[in-house]
Structure formats: C-alpha cells, structure tokens
Short mmCIF file of the C-alpha atoms (twelve columns), coordinates in Angstrom:
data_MODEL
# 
_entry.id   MODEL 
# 
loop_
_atom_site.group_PDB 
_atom_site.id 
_atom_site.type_symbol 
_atom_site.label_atom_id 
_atom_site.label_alt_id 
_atom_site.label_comp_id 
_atom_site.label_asym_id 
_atom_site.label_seq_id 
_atom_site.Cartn_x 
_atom_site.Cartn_y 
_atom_site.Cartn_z 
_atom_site.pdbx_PDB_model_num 
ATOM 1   C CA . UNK A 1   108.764 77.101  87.201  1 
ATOM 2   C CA . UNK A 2   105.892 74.419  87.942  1 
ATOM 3   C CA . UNK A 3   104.449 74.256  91.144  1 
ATOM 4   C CA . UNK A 4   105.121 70.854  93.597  1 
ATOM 5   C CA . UNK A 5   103.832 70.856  96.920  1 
ATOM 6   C CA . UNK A 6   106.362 68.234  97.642  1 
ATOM 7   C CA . UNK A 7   108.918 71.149  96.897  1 
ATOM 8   C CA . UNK A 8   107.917 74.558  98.322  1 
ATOM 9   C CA . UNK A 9   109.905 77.852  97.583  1 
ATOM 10  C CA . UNK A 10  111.679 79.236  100.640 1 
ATOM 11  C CA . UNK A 11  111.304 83.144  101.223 1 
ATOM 12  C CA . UNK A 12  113.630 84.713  103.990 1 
ATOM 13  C CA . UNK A 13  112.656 88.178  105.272 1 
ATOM 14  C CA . UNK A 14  115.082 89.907  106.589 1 
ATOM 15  C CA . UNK A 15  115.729 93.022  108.901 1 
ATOM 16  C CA . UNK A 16  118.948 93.745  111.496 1 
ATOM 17  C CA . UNK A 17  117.613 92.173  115.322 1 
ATOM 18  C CA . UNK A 18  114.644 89.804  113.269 1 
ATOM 19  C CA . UNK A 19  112.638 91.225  116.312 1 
ATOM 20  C CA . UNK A 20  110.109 93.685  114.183 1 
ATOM 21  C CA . UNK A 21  110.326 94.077  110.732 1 
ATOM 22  C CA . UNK A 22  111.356 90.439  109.388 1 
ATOM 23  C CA . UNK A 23  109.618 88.769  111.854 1 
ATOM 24  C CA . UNK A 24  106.111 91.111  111.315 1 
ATOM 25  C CA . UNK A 25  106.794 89.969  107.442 1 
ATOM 26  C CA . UNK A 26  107.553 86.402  107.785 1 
ATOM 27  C CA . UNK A 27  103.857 85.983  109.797 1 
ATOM 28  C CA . UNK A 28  101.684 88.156  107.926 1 
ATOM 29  C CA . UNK A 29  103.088 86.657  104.489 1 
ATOM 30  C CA . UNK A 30  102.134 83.565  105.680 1 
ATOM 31  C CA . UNK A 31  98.427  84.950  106.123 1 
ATOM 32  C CA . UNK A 32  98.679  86.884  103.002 1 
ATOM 33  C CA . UNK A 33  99.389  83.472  101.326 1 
ATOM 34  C CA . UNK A 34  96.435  81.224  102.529 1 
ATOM 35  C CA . UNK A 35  94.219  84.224  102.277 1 
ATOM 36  C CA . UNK A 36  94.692  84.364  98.673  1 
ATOM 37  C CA . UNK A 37  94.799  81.002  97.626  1 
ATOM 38  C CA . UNK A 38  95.041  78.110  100.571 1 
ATOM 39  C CA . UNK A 39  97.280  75.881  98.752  1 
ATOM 40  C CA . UNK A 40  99.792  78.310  98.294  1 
ATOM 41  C CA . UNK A 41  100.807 77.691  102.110 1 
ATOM 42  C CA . UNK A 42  102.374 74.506  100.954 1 
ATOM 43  C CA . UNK A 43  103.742 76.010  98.123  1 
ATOM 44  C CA . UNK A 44  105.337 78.684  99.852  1 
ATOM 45  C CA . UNK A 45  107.217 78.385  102.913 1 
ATOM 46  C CA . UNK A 46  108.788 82.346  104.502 1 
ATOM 47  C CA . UNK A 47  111.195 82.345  107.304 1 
ATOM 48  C CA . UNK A 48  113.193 85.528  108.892 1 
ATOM 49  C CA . UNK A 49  116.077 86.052  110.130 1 
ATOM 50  C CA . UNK A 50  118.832 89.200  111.183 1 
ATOM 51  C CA . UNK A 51  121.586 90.312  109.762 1 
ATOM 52  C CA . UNK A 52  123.518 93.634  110.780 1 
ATOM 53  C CA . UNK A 53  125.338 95.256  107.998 1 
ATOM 54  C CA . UNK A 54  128.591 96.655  108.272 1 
ATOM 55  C CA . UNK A 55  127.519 100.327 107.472 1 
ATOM 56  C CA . UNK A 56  125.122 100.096 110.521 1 
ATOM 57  C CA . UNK A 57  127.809 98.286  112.749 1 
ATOM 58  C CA . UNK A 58  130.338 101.084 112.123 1 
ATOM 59  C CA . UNK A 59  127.917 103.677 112.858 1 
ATOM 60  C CA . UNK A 60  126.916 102.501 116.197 1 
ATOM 61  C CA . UNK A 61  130.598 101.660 117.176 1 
ATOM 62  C CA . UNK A 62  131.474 105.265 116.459 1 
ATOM 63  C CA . UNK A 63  128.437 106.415 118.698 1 
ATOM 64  C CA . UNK A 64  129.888 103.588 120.925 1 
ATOM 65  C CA . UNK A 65  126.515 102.480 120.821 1 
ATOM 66  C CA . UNK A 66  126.300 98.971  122.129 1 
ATOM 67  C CA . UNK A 67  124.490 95.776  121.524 1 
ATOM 68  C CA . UNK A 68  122.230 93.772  123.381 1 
ATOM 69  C CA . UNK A 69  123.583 90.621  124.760 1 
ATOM 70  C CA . UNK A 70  122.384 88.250  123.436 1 
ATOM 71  C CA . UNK A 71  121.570 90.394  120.365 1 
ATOM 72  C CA . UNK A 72  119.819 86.762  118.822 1 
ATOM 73  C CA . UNK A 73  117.738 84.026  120.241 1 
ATOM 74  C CA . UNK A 74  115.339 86.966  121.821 1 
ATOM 75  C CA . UNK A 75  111.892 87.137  121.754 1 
ATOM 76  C CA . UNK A 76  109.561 89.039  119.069 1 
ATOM 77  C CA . UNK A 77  109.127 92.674  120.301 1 
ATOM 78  C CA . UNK A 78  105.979 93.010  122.068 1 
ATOM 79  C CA . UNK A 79  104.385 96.114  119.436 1 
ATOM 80  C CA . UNK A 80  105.248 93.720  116.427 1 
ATOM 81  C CA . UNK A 81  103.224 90.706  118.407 1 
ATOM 82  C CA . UNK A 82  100.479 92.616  119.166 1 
ATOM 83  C CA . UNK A 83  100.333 93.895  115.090 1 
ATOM 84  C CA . UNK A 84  100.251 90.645  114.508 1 
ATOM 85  C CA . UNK A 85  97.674  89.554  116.890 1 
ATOM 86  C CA . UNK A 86  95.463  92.514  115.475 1 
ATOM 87  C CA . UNK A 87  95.699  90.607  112.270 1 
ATOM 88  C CA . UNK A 88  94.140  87.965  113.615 1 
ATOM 89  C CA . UNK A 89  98.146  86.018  114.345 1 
ATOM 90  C CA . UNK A 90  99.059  84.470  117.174 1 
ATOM 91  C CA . UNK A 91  103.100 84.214  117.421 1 
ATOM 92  C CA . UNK A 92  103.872 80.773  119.590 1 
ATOM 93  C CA . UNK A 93  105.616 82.230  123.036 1 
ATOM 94  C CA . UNK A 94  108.760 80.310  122.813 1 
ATOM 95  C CA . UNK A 95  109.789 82.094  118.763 1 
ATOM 96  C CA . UNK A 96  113.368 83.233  119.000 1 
ATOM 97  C CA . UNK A 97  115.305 85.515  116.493 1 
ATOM 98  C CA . UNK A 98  117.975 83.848  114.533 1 
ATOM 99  C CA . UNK A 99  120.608 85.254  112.528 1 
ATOM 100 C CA . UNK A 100 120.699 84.829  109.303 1 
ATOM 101 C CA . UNK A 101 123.314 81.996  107.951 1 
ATOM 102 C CA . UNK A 102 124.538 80.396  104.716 1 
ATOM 103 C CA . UNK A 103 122.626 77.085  105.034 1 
ATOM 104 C CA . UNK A 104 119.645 79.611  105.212 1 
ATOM 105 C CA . UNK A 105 120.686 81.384  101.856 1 
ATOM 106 C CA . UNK A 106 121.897 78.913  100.003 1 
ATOM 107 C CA . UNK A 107 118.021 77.002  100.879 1 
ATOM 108 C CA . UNK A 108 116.375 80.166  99.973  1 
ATOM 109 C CA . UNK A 109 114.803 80.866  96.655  1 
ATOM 110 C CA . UNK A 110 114.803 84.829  97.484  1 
ATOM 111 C CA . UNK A 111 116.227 86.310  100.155 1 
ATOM 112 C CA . UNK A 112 113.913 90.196  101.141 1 
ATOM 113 C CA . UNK A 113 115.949 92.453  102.740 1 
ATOM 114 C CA . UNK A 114 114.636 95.703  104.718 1 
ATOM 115 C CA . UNK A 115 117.597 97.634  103.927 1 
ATOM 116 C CA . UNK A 116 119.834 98.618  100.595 1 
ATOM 117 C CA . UNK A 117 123.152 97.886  102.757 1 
ATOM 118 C CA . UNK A 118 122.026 94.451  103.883 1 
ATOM 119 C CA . UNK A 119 121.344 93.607  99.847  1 
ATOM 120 C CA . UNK A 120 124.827 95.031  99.139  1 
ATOM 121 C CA . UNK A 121 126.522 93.227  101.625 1 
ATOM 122 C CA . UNK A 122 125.197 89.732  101.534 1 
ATOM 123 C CA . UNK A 123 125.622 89.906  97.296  1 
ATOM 124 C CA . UNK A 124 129.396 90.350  98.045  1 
ATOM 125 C CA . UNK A 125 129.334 87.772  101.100 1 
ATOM 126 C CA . UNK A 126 127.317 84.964  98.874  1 
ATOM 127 C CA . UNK A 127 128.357 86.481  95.044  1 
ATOM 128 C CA . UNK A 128 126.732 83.037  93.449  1 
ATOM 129 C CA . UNK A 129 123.521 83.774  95.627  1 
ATOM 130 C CA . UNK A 130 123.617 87.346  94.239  1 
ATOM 131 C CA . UNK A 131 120.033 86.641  92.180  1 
ATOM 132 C CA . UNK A 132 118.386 85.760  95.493  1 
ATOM 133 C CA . UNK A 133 119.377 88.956  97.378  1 
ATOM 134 C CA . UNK A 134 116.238 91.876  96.508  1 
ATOM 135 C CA . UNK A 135 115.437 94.534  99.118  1 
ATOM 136 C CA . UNK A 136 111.464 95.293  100.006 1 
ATOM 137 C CA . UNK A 137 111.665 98.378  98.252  1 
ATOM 138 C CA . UNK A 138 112.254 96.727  94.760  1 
ATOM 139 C CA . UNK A 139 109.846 94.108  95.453  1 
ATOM 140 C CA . UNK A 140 106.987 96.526  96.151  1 
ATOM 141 C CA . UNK A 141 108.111 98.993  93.254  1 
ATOM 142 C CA . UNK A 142 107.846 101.922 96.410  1 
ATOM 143 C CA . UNK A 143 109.185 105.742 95.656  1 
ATOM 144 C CA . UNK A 144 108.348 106.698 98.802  1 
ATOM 145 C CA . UNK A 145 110.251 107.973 101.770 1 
ATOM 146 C CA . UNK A 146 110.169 104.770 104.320 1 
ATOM 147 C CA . UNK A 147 111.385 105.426 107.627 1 
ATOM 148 C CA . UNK A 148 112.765 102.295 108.545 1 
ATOM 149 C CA . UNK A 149 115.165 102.746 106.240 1 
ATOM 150 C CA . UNK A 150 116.486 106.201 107.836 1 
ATOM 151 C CA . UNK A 151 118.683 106.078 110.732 1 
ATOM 152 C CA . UNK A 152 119.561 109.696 110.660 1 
ATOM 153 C CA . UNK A 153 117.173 110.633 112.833 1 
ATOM 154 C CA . UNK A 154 117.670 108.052 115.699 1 
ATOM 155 C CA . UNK A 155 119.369 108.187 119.040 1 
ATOM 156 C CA . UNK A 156 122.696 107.436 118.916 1 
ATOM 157 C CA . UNK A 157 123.155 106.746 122.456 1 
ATOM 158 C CA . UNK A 158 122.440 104.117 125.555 1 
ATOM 159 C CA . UNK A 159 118.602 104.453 124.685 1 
ATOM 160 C CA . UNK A 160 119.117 103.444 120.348 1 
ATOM 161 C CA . UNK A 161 117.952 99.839  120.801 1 
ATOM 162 C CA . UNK A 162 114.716 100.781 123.377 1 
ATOM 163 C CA . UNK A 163 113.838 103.404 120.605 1 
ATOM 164 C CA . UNK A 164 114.206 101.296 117.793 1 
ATOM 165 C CA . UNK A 165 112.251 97.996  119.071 1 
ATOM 166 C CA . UNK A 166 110.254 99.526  121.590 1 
ATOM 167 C CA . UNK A 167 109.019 103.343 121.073 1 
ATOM 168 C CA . UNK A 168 105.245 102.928 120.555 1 
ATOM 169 C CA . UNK A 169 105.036 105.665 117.592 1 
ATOM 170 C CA . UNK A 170 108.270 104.825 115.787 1 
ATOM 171 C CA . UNK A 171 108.020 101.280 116.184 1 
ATOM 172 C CA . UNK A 172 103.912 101.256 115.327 1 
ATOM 173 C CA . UNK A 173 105.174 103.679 111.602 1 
ATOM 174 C CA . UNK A 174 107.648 100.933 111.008 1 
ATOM 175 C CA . UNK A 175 104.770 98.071  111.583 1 
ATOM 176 C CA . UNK A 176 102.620 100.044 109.108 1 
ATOM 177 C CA . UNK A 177 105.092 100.705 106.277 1 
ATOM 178 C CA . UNK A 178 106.188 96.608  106.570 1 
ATOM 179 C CA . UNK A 179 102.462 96.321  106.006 1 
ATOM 180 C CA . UNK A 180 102.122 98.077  103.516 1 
ATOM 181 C CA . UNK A 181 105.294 97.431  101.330 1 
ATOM 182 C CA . UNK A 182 104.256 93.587  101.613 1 
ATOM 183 C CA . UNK A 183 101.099 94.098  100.162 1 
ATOM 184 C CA . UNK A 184 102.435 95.724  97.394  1 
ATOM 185 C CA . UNK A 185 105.309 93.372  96.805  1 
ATOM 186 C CA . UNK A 186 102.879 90.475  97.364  1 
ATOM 187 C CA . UNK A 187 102.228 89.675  93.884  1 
ATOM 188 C CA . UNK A 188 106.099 90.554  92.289  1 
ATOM 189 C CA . UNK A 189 107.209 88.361  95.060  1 
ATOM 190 C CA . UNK A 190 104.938 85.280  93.976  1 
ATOM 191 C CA . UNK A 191 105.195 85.659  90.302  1 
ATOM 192 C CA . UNK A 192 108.869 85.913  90.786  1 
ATOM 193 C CA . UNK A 193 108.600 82.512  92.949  1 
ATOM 194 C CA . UNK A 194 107.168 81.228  89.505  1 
ATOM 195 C CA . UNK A 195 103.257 81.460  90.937  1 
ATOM 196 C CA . UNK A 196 99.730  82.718  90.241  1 
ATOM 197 C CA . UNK A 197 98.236  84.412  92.996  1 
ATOM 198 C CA . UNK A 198 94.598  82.745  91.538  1 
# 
C-alpha cells in the first residue's frame, strides 16, 4: 500500500458507551502517531465510536439492568479526560460519543474492537467488512488476563453503569491496560495500515 497524504487510512476504536476505552484510544493514538513520525498524522486519521453487543445487551436485560438515556451523544468520562490530560491531551469540551454506524465501517480501513463479542457481531452484521473487524487483543499479540474484557465480576444492578465509567480504581485499571495494549499494537496496527513507523 503506498502512502498519500491526500488519502489517509481511517482507524475506528471501538468500546460499548465510546466514553472510556475507545475514546482514551482514539486520542492517545493520535499522539502515539505524531510522536513517532509527524507526518504520519496526515497519514493516519483514528476515530471511536460505541457499539453494544448483543451478548452484553442480554445480560444486562436479564439483570434488568438499564441504560442511560441518552446512552450516546454524552460526554467523555471525566477519569478517561484526565488520563488523557496527564498525557499531555486536551479533549475539546463539547466531544460527544457516537455510535458506531455503517457509513463509519464501510470508510474505515480497520475497525479495533475492545471486546471478542463486538468483533463477532459486527463480522456477521457487515460480512464483506469482515477483514476490517480485529479486536485489541490480536492487534497487541496480549496473553494476558485484561479486565475490561471481564464482566463477571461487575455489579449487575442500578449502580453497573457508575461502576463501569466512573469507579476511580476500576475505571483508572481499564485506562492503564488501553494504554498499554495500544502500545503494543502500535506497530501491527501501522504496518497492517501498509506503514513504517520510521
């Protein structure tokens, strides 16, 4: 694939609310990218966005466990702003979530999903997008146990969406393995894009 800066590869990042995880990824990729080379801003262009997968859906209905109205257009959560800002990032004050659409997929040259379910799901949903579709785990090669990808452990009551967007200690864990799974995916994820790092 040869580079054009009048043609940049599109990278979607993307977690369930695209309040923490996708978000936190779409910004510091961004910074990973002019830190390591400063054209590759131009050459690269990440976005995030939410999807909730049916899995997840089903598991909260049973726990009647509901959503937040509007579950979209909401601001970042405020621990995944200030990681950011600790980086040295400064989110504008009016960024919204989105959910994640076709027009989105179909525009994106790989699609990074936080969870194994989302990956399944949207490969069925989009079957001729299927090549796009990769979860953060394959892209960083990880082993690992990664929290943010258990939801065993979480409350599934009234309180599920306070704990999972706005517990200091969970939410700063799943800031710090987003971190570090990018890092390590950094380079798969621009060679697959067809680029050098240097």
């Amino acid at each position: 694939m040869t580079a054009n800066l009048h043609d940049p590869r599109n990278v979607v990042f993307v977690c369930v609310a695209n309040r923490l995880r996708s978000v936190f990824s779409e910004f510091f990729f961004e910074k990973l990218l002019a830190h390591t080379r400063q054209e590759l801003s131009s050459l690269v262009k990440p976005t995030s966005a939410g999807f909730i997968p049916a899995t997840l859906k089903n598991q909260l209905q049973s726990a009647h466990v509901g959503f937040p109205e509007p579950f979209y257009h909401r601001p970042m959560a405020e621990i995944a702003r200030s990681a950011l800002f600790e980086e040295g990032i400064v989110v504008p004050q009016d960024w919204r979530s989105k959910k994640l659409n076709g027009e989105m997929i179909w525009d994106a040259d790989l699609v990074i999903t936080a969870l194994q379910d989302q990956k399944e799901e949207l490969s069925t949903l989009y079957s001729t997008a299927r090549s796009k579709f990769y979860t953060i785990r394959e892209m960083s090669g990880r082993s690992d146990y990664l929290l943010f990808e258990d939801f065993d452990g979480l409350p599934m009551d009234h309180t599920y969406w306070d704990y999972v967007e706005g517990d200091p200690v969970y939410v700063s864990k799943i800031i710090r393995e987003t971190r570090e799974s990018l890092l390590l995916a950094f380079p798969k994820i621009l060679n697959h894009l067809g680029l050098e790092p240097a």
